[in-house]
N, C-alpha and C positions, 0 to 999 in steps of 0.2 A: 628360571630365576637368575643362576650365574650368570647367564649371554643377557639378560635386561641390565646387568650390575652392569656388567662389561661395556654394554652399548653409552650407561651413562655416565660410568669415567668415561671412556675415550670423549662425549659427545662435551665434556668439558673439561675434559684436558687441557686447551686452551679458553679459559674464563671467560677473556672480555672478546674477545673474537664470538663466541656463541652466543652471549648475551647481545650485544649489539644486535646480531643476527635475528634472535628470538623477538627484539625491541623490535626489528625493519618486518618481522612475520605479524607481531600483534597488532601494529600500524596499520597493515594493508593487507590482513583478516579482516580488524573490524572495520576499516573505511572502506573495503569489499561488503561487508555484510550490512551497513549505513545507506550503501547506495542503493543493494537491494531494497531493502523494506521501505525506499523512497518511490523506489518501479511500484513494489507491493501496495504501498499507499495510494497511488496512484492509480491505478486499478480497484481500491476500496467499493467504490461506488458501485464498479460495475458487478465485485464480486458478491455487495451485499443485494443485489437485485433478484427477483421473484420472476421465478418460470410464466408466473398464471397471472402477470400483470401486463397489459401492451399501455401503451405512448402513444395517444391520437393530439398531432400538431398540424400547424396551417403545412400544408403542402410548400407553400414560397418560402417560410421562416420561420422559425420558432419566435420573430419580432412580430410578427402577425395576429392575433389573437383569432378566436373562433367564436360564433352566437352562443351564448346560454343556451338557448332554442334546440342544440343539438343533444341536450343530454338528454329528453324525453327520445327519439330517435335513435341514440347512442342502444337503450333500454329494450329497442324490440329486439334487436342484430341476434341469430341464432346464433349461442356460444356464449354470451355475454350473462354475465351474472351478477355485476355491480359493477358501478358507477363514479365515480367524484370527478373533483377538477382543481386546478391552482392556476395563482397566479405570481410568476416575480411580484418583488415590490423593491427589492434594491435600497433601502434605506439606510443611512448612516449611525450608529449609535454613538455618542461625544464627540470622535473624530473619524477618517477614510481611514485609519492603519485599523479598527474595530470592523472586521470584515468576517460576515458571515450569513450564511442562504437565508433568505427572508421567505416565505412561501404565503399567499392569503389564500385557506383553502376552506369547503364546507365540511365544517368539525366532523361529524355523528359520521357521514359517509367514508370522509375520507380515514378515516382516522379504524374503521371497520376492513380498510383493507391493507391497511400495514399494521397488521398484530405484531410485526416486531419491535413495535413501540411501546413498551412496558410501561401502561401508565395505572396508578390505582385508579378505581371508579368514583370516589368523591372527586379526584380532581381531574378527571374526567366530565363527568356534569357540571361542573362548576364551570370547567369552559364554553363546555357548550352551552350552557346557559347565560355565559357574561358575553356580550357580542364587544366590549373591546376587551377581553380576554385573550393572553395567549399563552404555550405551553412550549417549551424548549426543552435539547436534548441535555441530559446530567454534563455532557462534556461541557459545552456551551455555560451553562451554568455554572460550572465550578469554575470556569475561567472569570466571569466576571463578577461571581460571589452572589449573584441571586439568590433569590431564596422564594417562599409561595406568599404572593401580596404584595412583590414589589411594582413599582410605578416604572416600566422601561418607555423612554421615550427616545422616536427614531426619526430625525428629519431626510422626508421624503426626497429621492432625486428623480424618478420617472413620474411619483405622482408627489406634487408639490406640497409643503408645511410640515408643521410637528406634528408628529401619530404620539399618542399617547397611550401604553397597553398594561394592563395589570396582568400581574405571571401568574396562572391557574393552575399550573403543572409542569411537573419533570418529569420527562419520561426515560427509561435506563432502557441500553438496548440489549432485546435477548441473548445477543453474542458480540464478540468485540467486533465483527465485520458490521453493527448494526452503527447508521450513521447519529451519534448523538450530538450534532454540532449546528442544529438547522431550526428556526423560530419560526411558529406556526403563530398565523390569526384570524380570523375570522373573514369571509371570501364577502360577507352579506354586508359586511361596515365598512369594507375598501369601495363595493361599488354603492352602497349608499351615500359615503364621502363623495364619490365623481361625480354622482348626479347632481347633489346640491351643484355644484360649480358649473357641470354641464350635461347635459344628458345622452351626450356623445360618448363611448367606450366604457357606459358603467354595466348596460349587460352580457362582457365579452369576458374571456375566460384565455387564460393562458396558453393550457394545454388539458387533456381531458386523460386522467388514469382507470382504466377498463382492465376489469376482473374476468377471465375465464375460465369455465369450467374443465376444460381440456388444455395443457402447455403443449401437446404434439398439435394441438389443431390453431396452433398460432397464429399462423401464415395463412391459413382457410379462412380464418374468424377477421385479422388484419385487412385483407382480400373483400372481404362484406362491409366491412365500415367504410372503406373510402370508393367500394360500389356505392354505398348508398348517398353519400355526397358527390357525388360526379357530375360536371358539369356547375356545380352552383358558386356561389358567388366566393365561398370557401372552401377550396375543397381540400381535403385532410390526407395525411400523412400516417398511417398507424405502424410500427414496431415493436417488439417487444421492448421490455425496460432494459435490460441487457443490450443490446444494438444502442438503445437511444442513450445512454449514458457514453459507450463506445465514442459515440459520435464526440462527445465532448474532451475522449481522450484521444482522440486521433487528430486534434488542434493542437495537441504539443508532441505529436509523434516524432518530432525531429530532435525536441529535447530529450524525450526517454531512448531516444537509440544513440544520443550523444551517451546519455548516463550509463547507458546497458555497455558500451564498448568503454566506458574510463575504469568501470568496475576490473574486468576482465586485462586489461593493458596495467591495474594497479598489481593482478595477480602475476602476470609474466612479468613484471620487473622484478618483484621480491623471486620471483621462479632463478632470475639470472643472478640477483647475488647469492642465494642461496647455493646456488651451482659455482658459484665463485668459491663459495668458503667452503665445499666439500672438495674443491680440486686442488686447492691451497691443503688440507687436512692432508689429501694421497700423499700429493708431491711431499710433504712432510715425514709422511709414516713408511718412506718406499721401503726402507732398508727392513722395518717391521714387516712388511707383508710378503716382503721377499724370504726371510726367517721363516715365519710363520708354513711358506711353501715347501722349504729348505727342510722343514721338521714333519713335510707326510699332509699338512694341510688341504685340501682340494681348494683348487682358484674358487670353487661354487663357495667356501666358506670364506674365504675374504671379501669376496660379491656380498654376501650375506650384511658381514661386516657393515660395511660401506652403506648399502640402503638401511640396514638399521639402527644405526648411526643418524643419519639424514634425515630419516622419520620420526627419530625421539627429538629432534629439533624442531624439526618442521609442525608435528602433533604437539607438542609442547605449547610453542608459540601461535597455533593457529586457538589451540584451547584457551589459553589466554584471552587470546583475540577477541574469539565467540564472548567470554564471561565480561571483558569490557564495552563492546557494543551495547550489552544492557541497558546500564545506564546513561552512555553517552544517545541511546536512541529514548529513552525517554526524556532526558533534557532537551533533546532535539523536537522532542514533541511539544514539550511545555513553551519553546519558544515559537513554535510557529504558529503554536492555539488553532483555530479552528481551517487553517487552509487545507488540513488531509482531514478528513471523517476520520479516521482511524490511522495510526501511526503503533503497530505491533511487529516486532521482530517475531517472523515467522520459523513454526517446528523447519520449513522446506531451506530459508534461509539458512539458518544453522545449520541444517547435513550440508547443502552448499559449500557453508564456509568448511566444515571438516571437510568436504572430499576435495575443494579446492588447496591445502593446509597437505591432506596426504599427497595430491597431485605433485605441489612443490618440492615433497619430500623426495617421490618417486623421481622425479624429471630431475631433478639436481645431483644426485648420484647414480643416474644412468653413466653419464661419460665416464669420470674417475673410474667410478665400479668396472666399466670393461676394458680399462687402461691396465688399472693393476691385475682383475684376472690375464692377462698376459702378459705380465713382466717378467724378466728372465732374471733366474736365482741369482746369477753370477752378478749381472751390472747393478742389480737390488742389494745385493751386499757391499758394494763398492760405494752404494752412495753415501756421504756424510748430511747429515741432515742440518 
């Protein structure tokens, strides 16, 4: 308890020299620990994804679509245990800055294989019973203030006019990785719409979501589906859902490895003035640490000193850091609204920022620390500070 008192007069013996210092450590803890949970957002999708679901798409493009036709077929495939399918729809809701996944999928099926859609059972049948019904996630929702019976209307850009949809449900997701931020509608009234107009692309399907009984047997079961289309006029592409989201995040692979290296270059600069203001403290206390040797001290107890010192700064202001990120990442989320599924400052994030916070502390009174354990009694007393 003495040597903690000890550590925190000297570590503020000089006031605004520490404080500054503390202010440049909470800075760039939390706008280190901002950039993380923007990687981590980032990755959301892929981490809220299901072992025992694959991703059957057109082999050429996911712009491609596939026959209806296939999901009776889909159904023999040994491995396979259910079925559904989606489609984009890409619509607009008042203006382009209201940006958010549109999916027209077959309710009862689809909706049986992501149980991590927490929806009650009234409004559950209620959509699948209202064929222009649709159900969206609580985030989604509380952004734009819905509620159950409102009238959202979406003007189409892939498929042309006003949609018009009544909200049958909100669904809460089982964990914060679960995406709540994505409008669901009925897959039977998109391609009812296209036929009236044309009878060209109303029985085709985006992409097909496939259930299996075994997650080791992915690659075997994957291996069987697009055997059994081979050679036809479409031939498919299967993955697990994990890969297939991947894919979508290895399109901005250049920006997350720009973010991942500014995180870590915000940390080694705070690292060098942090090591500035412990070498300015030595050069300051020489005459003190020379005394200190002068009186039987071990150089290992000035060392001591010196990193303990450095680390009540350093852990000071990286603690800080961490309890400010809080809130600056959930306004961070409130304004971006639906572009991340999920926007959580993670448990891993935080030991991060502390063991980045201790890091600075350590690296910054390495130098000094082995300066003074060899300073010579005689020229340490000589100095005037």
């Amino acid at each position: 308890m003495f040597i903690f008192r000890l550590l925190l007069k000297n570590a503020f013996r000089h006031k605004l020299r520490t404080l500054l210092t503390m202010l440049g450590l909470i800075v760039a803890i939390c706008a280190f620990g901002l950039l993380r949970t923007i990687i981590d957002a980032w990755y959301a999708g892929v981490d809220g994804t299901s072992s025992t679901r694959l991703i059957t798409r057109n082999a050429i493009s996911l712009t491609f679509p596939l026959p209806l036709n296939y999901a009776e077929r889909l159904k023999t495939v040994e491995g396979v245990t259910g079925i559904s399918w989606s489609n984009w729809f890409g619509g607009i809701y008042i203006t382009e800055r209201n940006f958010f996944p549109q999916f027209a999928v077959e309710p009862a099926s689809y909706l049986a294989l992501y149980p991590e859609y927490v929806l009650n059972e009234d409004e559950k049948k209620a959509f699948i019973l209202d064929r222009q019904g649709a159900i969206v996630g609580r985030k989604l929702a509380n952004q734009y203030g819905w509620k159950i019976g409102d009238q959202i209307p979406l003007r189409g850009t892939i498929f042309p006019g006003t949609w018009a949809f009544t909200l049958r449900g909100i669904w809460d997701g089982v964990d914060a990785k679960t995406d709540e931020s994505q409008f669901l509608f009925h897959w039977q009234f998109l391609a009812e719409s296209v036929r009236k107009r044309s009878a060209k692309g109303a029985d085709y399907v985006g992409v097909y979501v496939v259930r299996i009984n075994e997650p080791n047997n992915a690659p075997l079961i994957s291996e069987r589906i697009d055997a059994q289309f081979k050679n036809s006029l479409a031939e498919t592409l299967t993955e697990t859902e994990k890969a297939f989201q991947l894919g979508f995040v290895s399109m901005s692979e250049a920006i997350l490895v720009a973010i991942n290296a500014v995180s870590f270059v915000i940390v080694i600069i705070i690292m060098a003035v942090m090591a500035n203001t412990m070498t300015m403290t030595a050069r300051e206390r020489l005459a003190e640490y020379a005394t200190l040797k002068a009186l039987g001290f071990s150089p290992g107890f000035v060392v001591k000193l010196l990193f303990g010192e450095s680390l009540v700064i350093a852990l000071m202001g990286g603690g800080l850091g961490m309890l400010v990120t809080l809130p600056i990442a959930a306004a961070f989320a409130k304004a971006v609204g639906t572009l991340f599924p999920s926007f959580v400052v993670s448990e891993t994030t935080m030991a991060l920022q502390l063991l980045a916070s201790a890091i600075v502390g350590v690296v910054a009174a390495a130098w000094p620390a082995w300066k003074m354990s060899r300073i010579d009694i005689v020229n340490g007393l000589r100095h005037v500070a």
